[in-house]
N, C-alpha and C positions, 0 to 999 in steps of 0.2 A: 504494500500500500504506500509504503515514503516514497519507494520511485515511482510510482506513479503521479504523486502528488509531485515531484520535483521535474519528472517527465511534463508535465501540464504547465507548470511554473515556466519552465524553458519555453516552452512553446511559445508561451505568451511573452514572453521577454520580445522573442524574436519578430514576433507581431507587429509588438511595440515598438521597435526597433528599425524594423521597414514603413510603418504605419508615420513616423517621424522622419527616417529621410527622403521619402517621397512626397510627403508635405512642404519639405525645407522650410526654409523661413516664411512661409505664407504671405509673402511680397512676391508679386511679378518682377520679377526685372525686366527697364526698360532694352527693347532691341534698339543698337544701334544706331542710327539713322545712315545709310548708303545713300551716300553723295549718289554714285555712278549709277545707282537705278534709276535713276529723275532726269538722264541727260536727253532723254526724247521727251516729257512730258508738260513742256513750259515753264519748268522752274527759274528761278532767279536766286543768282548769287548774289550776298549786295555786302559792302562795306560802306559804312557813314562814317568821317572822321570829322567829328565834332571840336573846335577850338578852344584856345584859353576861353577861359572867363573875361570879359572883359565888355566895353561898352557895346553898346549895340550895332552903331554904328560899324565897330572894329574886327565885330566876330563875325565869321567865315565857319564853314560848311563845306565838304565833300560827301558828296553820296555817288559812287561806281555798282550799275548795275550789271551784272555779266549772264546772259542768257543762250541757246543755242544759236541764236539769229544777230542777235546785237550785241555792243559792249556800250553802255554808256556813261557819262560823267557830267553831272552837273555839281557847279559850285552858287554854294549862297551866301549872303552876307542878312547879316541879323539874326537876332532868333525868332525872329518871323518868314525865315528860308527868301529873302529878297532874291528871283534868279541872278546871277552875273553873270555866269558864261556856262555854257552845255556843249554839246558837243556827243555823237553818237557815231560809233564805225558798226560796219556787218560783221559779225560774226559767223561760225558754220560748227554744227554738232561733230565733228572731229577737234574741234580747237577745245570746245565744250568740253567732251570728254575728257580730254588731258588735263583741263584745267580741274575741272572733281576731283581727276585722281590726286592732284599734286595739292589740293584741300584735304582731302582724305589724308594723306601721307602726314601732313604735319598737324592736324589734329582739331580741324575746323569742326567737328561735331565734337568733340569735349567739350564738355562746360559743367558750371554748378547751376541746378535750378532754384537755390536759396531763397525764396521769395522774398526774403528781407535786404538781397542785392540785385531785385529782379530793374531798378530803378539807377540807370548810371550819372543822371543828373546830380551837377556838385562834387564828386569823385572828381580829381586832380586839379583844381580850378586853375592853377598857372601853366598846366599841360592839353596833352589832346586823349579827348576819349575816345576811342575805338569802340564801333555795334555790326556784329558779324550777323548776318541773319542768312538763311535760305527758306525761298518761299515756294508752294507748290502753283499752278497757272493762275489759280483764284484768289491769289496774294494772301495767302495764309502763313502764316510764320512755322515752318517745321522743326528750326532751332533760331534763338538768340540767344547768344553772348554777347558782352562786353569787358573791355582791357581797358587802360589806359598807357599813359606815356612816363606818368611818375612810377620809380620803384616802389614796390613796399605798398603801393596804396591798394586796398580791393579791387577786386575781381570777379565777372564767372567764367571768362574764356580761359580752357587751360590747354589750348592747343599754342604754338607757337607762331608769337604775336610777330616779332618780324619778319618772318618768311611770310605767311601769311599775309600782311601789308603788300610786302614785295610782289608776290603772284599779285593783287591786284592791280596795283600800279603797273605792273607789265601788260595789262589787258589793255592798257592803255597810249596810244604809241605816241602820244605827245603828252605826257601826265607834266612832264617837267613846264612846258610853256603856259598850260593852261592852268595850273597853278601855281606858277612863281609870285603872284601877288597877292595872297593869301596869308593870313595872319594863320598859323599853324604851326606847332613844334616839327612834327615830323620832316 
């Protein structure tokens, strides 16, 4: 009769045992998000590099949107997005694709989604903030981050910020003229 009762006990151990790690931690983890599935589907890459703090007049705006069709760039002045200068080339779903993967690579979907830093406004005020977003056709945001330009100060993007910058700015085959007059750290 003890080995049976110890026979039963086991049993149940093991139950219990399987019954817990096939639960795991009763969180989903979230999947990934793959850049390079989205490279036929109308998505949009985008970087906004947002300016010092400073007068209205002074502050400056870059927003680079990268899609399979187009690359574009507008700059504004104010925080009421006054345009200054835009500018759009064509793009093509081969340039596309390599441009995902080389996001992909350094780590453009990392990020924190801490709602308490979902807000980049204020963060680095004598520097530039950085907002990494990609959108699905219907401009729905399937990630954002944000960086900044100061060390040490908060964050959610934890992919790498200047490579990252640099691919964008290469989308762009005049970035340097058409924002040389920009109040911007970068």
């Amino acid at each position: 009769m003890r080995y049976f009762i110890g026979f039963l006990i086991t049993i149940g151990l093991i139950i219990l045992i399987l019954v817990l790690l096939l639960r795991g931690s009763g969180k989903p983890q979230p999947k990934p998000l793959d850049l390079t599935a989205h490279t036929y589907d109308g998505s949009t890459a985008q970087l906004i590099i947002d300016g010092p703090i400073v007068a209205d007049q002074n502050h400056n705006e870059i927003q680079i949107d990268v899609t399979q069709n187009q690359v574009s760039l507008d700059l504004y002045q104010g925080y009421q997005q006054t345009p200054v200068n835009s500018k759009t080339y064509v793009n093509n779903a081969s340039a596309y694709a390599v441009f995902l993967h080389a996001l992909q690579h350094v780590g453009f979907t990392d990020g924190n989604n801490d709602k308490a830093l979902s807000d980049e406004r204020g963060y680095c005020p004598g520097g530039d903030r950085y907002i990494f977003s990609f959108m699905d056709s219907s401009g729905n945001n399937l990630m954002r981050y944000w960086s900044t330009s100061c060390a040490g100060a908060p964050h959610t993007y934890k992919g790498v910020t200047s490579t990252t910058l640099w691919l964008f700015q290469q989308q762009v085959p005049d970035y340097n003229d058409l924002t040389d007059k920009a109040n911007l750290i970068d």
